[in-house]
C-alpha positions as CSV (number, residue, x, y, z in Angstrom):
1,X,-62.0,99.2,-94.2
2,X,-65.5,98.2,-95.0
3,X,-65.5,95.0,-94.0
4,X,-63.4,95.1,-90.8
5,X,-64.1,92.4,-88.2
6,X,-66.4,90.7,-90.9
7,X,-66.2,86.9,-91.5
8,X,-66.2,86.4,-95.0
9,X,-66.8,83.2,-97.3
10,X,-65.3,83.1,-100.8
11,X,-65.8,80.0,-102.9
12,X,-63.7,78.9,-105.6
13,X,-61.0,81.4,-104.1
14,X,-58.2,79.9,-105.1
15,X,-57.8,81.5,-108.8
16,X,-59.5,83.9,-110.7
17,X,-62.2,86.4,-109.2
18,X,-62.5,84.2,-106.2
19,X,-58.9,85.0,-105.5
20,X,-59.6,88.4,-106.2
21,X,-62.3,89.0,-104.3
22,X,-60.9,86.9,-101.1
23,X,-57.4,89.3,-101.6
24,X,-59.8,92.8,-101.5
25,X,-62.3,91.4,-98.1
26,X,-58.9,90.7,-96.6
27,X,-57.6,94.6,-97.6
28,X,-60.7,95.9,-96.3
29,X,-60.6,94.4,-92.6
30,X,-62.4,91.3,-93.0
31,X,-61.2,87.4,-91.6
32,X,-62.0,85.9,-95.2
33,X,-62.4,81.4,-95.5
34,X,-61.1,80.9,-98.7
35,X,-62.6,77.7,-100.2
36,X,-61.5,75.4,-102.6
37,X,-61.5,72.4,-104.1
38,X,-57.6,72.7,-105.1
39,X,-56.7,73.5,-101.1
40,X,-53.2,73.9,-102.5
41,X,-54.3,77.1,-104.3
42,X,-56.1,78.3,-101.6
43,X,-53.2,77.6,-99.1
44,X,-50.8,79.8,-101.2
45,X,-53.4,82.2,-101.4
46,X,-53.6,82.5,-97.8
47,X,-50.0,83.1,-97.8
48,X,-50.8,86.3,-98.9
49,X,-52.7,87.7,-96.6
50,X,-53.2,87.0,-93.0
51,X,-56.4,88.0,-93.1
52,X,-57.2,84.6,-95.1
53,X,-57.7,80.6,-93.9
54,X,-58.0,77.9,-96.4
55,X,-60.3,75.7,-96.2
56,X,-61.3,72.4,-98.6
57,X,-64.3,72.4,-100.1
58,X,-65.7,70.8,-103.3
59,X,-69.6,72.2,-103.6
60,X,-71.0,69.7,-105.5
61,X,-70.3,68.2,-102.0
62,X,-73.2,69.5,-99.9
63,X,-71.8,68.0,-96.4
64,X,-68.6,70.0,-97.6
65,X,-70.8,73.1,-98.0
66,X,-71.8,72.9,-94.3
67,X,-69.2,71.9,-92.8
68,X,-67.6,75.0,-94.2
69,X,-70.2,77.3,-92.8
70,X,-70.1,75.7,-89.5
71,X,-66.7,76.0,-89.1
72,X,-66.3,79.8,-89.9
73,X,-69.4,80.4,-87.6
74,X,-67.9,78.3,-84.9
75,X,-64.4,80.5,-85.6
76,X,-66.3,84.3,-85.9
77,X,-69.5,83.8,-83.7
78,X,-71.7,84.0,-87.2
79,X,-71.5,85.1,-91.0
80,X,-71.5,88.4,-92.5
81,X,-70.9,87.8,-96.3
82,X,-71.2,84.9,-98.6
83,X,-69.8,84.8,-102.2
84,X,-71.0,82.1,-103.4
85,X,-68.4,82.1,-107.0
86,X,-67.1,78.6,-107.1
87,X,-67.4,77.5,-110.7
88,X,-66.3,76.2,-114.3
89,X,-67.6,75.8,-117.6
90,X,-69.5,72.7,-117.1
91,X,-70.6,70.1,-120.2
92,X,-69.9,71.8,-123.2
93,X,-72.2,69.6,-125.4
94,X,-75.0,71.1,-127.5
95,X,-78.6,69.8,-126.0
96,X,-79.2,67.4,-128.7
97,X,-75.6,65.6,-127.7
98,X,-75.6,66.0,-123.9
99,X,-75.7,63.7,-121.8
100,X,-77.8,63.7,-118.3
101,X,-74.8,62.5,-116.5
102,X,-73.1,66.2,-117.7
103,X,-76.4,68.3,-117.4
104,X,-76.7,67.0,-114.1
105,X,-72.9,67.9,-112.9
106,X,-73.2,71.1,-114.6
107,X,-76.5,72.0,-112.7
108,X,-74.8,71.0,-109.4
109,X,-71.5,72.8,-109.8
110,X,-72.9,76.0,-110.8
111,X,-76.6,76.1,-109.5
112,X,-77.0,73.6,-106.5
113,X,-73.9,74.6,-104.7
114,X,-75.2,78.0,-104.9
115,X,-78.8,77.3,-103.4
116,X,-77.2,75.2,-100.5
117,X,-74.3,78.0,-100.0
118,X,-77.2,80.2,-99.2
119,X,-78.7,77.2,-96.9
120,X,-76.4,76.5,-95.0
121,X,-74.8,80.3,-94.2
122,X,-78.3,81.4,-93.5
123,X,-78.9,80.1,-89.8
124,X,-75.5,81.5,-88.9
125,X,-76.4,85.2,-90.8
126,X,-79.5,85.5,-89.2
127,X,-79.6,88.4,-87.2
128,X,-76.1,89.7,-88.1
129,X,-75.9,93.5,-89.3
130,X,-75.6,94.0,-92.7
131,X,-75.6,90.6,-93.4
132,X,-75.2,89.8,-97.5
133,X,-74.8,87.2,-100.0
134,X,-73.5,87.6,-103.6
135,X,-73.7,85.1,-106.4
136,X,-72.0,84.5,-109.3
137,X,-74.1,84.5,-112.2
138,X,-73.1,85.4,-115.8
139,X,-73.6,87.4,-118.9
140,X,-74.4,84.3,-120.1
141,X,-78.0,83.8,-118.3
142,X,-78.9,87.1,-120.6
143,X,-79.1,85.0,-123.3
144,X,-77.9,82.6,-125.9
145,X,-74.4,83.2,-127.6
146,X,-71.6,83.7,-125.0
147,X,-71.6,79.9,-123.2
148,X,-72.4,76.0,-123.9
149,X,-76.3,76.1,-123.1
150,X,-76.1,74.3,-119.9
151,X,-73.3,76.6,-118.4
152,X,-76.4,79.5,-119.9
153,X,-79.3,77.5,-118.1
154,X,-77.3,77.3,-114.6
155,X,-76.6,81.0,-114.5
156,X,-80.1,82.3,-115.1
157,X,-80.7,79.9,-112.3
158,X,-78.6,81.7,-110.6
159,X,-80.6,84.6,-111.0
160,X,-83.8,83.8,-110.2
161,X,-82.4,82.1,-107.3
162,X,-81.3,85.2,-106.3
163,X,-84.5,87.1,-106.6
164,X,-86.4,84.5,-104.9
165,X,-84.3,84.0,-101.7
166,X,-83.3,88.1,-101.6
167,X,-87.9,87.7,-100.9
168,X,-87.3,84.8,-98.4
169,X,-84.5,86.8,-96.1
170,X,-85.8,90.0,-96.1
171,X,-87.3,89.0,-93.1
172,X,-83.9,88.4,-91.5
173,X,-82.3,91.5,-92.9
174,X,-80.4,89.5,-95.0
175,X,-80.1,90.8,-98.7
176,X,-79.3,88.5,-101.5
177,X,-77.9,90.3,-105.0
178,X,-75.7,88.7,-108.0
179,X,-73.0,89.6,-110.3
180,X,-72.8,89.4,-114.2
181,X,-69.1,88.5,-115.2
182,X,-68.4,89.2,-118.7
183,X,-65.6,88.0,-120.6
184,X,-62.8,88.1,-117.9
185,X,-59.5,87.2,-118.1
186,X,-59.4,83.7,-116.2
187,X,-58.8,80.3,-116.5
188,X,-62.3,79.3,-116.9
189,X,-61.6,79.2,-121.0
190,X,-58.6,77.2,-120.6
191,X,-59.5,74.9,-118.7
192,X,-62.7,74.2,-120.0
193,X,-60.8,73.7,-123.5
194,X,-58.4,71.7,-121.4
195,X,-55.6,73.4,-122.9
196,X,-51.8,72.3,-122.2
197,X,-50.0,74.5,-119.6
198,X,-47.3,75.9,-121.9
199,X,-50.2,77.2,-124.1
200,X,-52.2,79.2,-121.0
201,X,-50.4,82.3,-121.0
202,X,-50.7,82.5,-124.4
203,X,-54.1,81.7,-124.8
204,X,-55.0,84.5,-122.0
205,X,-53.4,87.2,-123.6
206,X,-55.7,86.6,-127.2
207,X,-58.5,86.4,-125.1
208,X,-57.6,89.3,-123.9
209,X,-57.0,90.5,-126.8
210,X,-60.9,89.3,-128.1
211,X,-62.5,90.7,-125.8
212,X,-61.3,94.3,-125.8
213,X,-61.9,94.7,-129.1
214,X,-65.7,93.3,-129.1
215,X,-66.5,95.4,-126.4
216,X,-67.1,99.2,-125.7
217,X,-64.7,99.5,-122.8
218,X,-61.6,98.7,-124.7
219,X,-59.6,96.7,-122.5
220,X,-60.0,93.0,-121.3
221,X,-62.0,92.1,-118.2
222,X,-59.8,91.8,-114.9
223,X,-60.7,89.2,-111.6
224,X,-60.6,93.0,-109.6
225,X,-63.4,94.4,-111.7
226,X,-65.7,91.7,-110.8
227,X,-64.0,91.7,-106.8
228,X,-64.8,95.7,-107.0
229,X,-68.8,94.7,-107.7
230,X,-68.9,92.0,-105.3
231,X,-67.4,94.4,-102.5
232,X,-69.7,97.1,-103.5
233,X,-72.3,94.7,-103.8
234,X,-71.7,93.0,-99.9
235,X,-71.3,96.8,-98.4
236,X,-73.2,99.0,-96.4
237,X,-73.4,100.9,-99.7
238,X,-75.6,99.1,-101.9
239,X,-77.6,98.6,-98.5
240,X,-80.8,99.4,-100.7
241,X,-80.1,96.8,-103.1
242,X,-81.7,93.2,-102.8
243,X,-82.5,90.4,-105.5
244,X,-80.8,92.6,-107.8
245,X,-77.6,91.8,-110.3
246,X,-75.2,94.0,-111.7
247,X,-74.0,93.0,-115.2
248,X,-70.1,94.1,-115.3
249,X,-69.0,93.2,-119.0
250,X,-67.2,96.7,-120.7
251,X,-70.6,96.6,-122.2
252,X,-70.7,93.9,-124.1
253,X,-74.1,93.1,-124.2
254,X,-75.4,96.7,-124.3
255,X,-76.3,96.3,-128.1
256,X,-75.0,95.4,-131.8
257,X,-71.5,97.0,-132.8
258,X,-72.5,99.3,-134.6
259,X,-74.4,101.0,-131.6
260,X,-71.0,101.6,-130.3
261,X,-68.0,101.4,-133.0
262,X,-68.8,104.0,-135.8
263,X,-66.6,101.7,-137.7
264,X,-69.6,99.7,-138.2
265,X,-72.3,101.0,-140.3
266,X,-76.0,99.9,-139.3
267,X,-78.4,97.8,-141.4
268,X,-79.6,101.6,-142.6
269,X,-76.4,103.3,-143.1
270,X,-75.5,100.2,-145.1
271,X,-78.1,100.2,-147.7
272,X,-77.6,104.0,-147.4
273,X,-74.2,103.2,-148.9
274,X,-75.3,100.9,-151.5
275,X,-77.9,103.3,-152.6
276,X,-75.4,106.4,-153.3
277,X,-72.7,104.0,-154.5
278,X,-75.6,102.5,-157.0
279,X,-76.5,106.6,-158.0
280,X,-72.7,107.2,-158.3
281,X,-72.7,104.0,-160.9
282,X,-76.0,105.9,-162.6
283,X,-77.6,102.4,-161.6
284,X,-81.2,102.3,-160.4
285,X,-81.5,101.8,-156.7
C-alpha cells in the first residue's frame, strides 16, 4: 500500500497505460482522478475500483487542466502524484508535408498539456511529502525511427521538460522524472491508423506479435509494465531520483540485432562468412 491516503492524477486514464496505472494507485491505497477526454471510459473505469473518480478533461484544454487540479485539491486537501500520460500519435505527416495546423495540435496534445499539468498541480503539491510527478515520454524522443517526427519532437520535449522543472521544484521537494514506453500493446497504433473496430483485436495481436520478436525480452510490451515504472517512479523508493527517465522497452533500443539474436551475424561475422565461403570456392577473397 504505497500510495495509501495519496490523491493521485492520471491522465488519459481511460485505456491503455493510463488505465493501468490509475487501476495499480487505486490497489495500492491511493484516491486516484482518472481524467479523460472520453469520460465514458473513464466512468467504466471507475467502476472498477472505488478507489477511482472520473473526471473530463481534454488537455489541450488548459482551463480543463486546472480545473481538474483544483478540484482533486479541493476533494484531498492537496496533490501527491501527477501522471501526466494523456496522449496519441499526433500528425503523422513527414516535415516537408505537415502542416502547422497539425504540428501545432501535436505539440499541444503531447508537450503543452504536459508543461501546464505540472503548472497547475504545483501550487497544490507544494509542501506535500513525497510529492512526484511522472511524464510520459517515449522511446521515440531517443531518436528517429520508431514515430512520425512530430510525435518524436513532442516526446524529447518531454524530456527536457522534465529535467528542467525536476531543477525548478527541488526547492519544494517536489521531484519530477519520466517514463520511456516502448512498443506497448495499446490502441495508440490503431487509432492513429484509424483502423475499423472489427480489425483492432486483430491488429493488436500482430503488433504484439512485432514487437516480441524485434526485441530482446521476447514478449510484447503490456500497459502494467509501464504502470509498474510509473509506481516505482512516484514512490518513496526512487526518492533519490529527480529529472531522470527510465526507458522500459524489452530493450529495444539497447543496440543492432545482432548484439542480441546470435541469429544475426554482425557486419564482421558477415564478411567473415563470405571470406571462408570464397576460400571454400578456391576464390580470392
Amino acid at each position: 500500500m504505497r500510495f495509501a491516503d495519496k490523491c493521485v492524477i492520471v491522465t488519459g486514464a481511460a485505456s491503455g497505460i493510463g488505465r493501468a496505472t490509475a487501476l495499480l494507485f487505486a490497489a495500492e491505497g491511493a484516491r486516484v482522478y482518472a481524467a479523460d477526454r472520453d469520460f465514458e471510459g473513464a466512468q467504466r473505469l471507475s467502476g472498477e475500483s472505488p478507489g477511482i473518480t472520473a473526471v473530463a478533461c481534454d488537455v489541450c484544454d488548459v482551463a480543463q487542466i486546472k480545473a481538474l487540479m483544483d478540484r482533486a485539491a479541493q476533494d484531498c486537501g492537496g496533490i501527491d502524484v501527477v501522471f501526466n500520460n494523456a496522449g496519441a500519435a499526433g500528425d503523422r505527416a513527414p516535415i516537408d508535408e505537415i502542416e502547422a495546423e497539425g504540428w501545432d495540435r501535436t505539440m499541444d496534445l503531447l508537450l503543452r498539456s504536459v508543461a501546464m499539468g505540472i503548472r497547475y498541480a504545483v501550487p497544490h503539491m507544494k509542501g506535500r511529502k513525497g510529492a512526484s510527478i511522472v511524464n510520459t515520454s517515449s522511446i521515440a524522443a531517443i531518436g528517429p525511427g520508431y514515430s512520425p517526427t512530430a510525435y518524436a519532437v513532442a516526446k524529447a520535449g518531454v524530456l527536457h521538460l522534465t529535467k528542467c522543472t525536476a531543477t525548478e521544484l527541488a526547492k519544494y521537494g517536489i521531484r519530477v522524472n519520466a517514463v520511456q514506453p516502448g512498443f506497448i500493446n495499446t490502441n495508440i497504433f490503431t487509432t492513429a491508423l484509424e483502423m475499423p473496430a472489427d480489425l483492432v483485436d486483430t491488429a493488436k495481436a500482430m503488433i504484439l506479435q512485432a514487437s516480441s520478436n524485434a526485441q530482446p525480452v521476447a514478449r510484447g510490451g503490456m500497459p502494467d509494465d509501464i504502470a509498474q515504472a510509473v509506481a516505482f517512479l512516484a514512490s518513496d523508493a526512487a526518492g533519490f531520483m529527480t529529472g531522470a527517465s527510465l526507458v522500459v522497452d524489452g530493450g529495444i533500443t539497447i543496440g543492432p540485432r545482432h548484439a542480441w539474436d546470435p541469429e544475426t551475424p554482425d557486419m564482421f561475422s558477415a564478411l567473415q562468412a563470405m571470406a571462408d565461403a570464397a576460400a571454400a570456392a578456391g576464390t580470392p577473397a
